[in-house]
C-alpha positions, 0 to 999 in steps of 0.5 A: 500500500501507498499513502501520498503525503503532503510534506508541506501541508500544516503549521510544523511542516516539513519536519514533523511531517517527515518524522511521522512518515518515519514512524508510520513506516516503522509501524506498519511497514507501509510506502510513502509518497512523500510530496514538497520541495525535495531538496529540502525534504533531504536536507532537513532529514539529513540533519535530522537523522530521518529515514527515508526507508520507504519514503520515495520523494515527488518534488513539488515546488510550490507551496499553498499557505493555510490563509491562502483561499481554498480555490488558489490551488485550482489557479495560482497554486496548481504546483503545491504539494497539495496539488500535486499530491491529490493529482497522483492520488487520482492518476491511481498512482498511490492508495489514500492522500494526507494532508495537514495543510489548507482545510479549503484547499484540500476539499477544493482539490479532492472535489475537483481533482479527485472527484466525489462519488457518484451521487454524492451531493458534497463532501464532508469533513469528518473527524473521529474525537474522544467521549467518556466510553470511547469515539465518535465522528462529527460529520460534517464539521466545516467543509459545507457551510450551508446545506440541504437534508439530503445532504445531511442524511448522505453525512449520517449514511457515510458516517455510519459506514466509516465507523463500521469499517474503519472503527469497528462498530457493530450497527454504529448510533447515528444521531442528528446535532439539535438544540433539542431531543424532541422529533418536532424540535430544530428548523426546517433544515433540521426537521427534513433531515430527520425525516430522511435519516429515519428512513434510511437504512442506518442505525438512526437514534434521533436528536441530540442536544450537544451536552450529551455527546461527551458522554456517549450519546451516539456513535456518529453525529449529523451536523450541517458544516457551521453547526458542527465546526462551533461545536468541534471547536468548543469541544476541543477548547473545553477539553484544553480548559479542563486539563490546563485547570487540572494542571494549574490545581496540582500545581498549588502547593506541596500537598497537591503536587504529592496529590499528583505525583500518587496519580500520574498514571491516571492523568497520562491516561485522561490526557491521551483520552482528551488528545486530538493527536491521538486521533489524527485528523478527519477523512473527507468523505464523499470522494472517489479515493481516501483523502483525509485532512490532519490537524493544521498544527499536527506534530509527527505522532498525529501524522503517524495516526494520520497515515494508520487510520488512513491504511485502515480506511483503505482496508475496510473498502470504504469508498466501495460501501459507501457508492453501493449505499448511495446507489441503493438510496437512488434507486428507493 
């Protein structure tokens, strides 16, 4: 297997990128198409002491920046990394594409270079995040602004068999992001939504209020772009707030720093529970190939995670299952 990786992409890169790529490699025994500048790339791994051992170097020699509009990469940056790297993902040349660059950009090029799935009205950005038991995947959380229910009801579809395939959940919960429980609650975006995702051929729950998501309301949750991009937001800020408090509160004084010291353990692991790193990013759904966006200040284990959940979704047929889907809602 190939993963195309954008060695420019994010706010720590090419460094940190390279060092992942490093990791994932020794992890899984996977090749990489390493795509950027490559003298660059050499250099900074030579000083680095990096292996390159399965890493094949593209060169690329242009670079699309984090506040550039997403549609540059279409025009006056059509030689980034990025670019380059989605236009040999749909040459067939590689298996998935990662990237931890320009969130616009990078749906811009999978929708126009690599191309939606049949069927498919939008593409969704889809991260997979902690709760209290385990995970869930928000869907969308930013790609799609403004959207129409069926467009919401293609997210709970796509969801669903991500978290099945890719995440092993058996008949994964899908719920629709509401200000309230009740079936009747919500506006006509929301309401039309959850006429369409009741009858779908998903593990449709109903409403949930965002309060409840930390603590294991659903398996994947359905949200118009906007909605769900304020939400992923606060999500990720409470979760720093609570453990910059916690470490503010050990700190205070000799008792508590002994008080931290008997349970380091448990805080080591609270902390991995509420790290976006451990997660890696989010798949694009909706496209013809894998593409999946890392964070934007990814350091190289989010990378690492990035590129191992990118194998797996390789591996569990995701593109396949989800044409079928939609294929079979079609013809309804």
């Amino acid at each position: 297997m190939k993963i195309i990786v954008d060695a420019f992409g994010g706010d720590n890169a090419p460094l940190e990128i390279i060092k992942g790529c490093e990791m994932a490699v020794n992890e899984k025994n996977c090749n990489i198409i390493l795509v950027g500048k490559e003298d660059i790339i050499n250099k900074v791994s030579q000083e680095n002491n990096i292996s390159l051992k399965n890493i094949e170097i593209v060169d690329a020699p242009d670079i699309i920046s984090m506040n550039e509009a997403g549609s540059e990469i279409m025009k006056s940056k059509n030689n980034c990394s990025m670019a380059v790297g989605l236009k040999i993902l749909s040459e067939g040349k590689g298996d998935a594409f990662v990237t931890a660059g320009n969130s616009g950009a990078v749906v811009v090029g999978a929708t126009l270079m690599v191309k939606r799935i049949k069927g498919i009205k939008r593409p969704a950005f889809a991260p997979v995040m902690p709760n209290m038991a385990s995970n869930f995947m928000l869907i969308d959380s930013g790609a799609n602004i403004d959207c129409r229910p069926e467009m919401l009801q293609q997210f709970g579809i796509m969801g669903s068999i991500y978290m099945e395939k890719v995440m092993n959940y058996k008949n994964p919960r899908v719920a629709l992001l509401n200000v309230g429980v009740e079936d009747h609650k919500g506006g006509d975006l929301q309401h039309q939504a959850f006429e369409l995702l009741k009858n779908s051929k998903i593990n449709f729950i109903g409403n949930v209020e965002g309060r409840d998501i930390p603590f294991d309301a659903a398996d994947v949750i359905v949200a118009d772009g906007f909605t769900g991009n304020v939400f992923l937001k606060t999500y990720e800020g409470t979760a720093i707030a609570i453990l910059n408090r916690f470490k503010a509160v050990l700190g205070k004084n000799l008792k508590t720093k002994i008080s931290a010291g008997l349970i380091m353990s448990d805080l080591k692991d609270l902390k991995k529970t509420l790290d976006y790193n451990e997660y890696g990013g989010a798949p694009i759904m909706g496209v013809c190939r894998p593409v999946f966006k890392a964070h934007g200040s990814s350091k190289a284990k989010t990378i690492n995670n990035a590129i191992l959940q990118t194998i797996s979704y390789v591996e569990g047929n995701v593109i396949s299952e989800i044409t079928k889907a939609i294929e079979d809602l079609h013809m309804k």
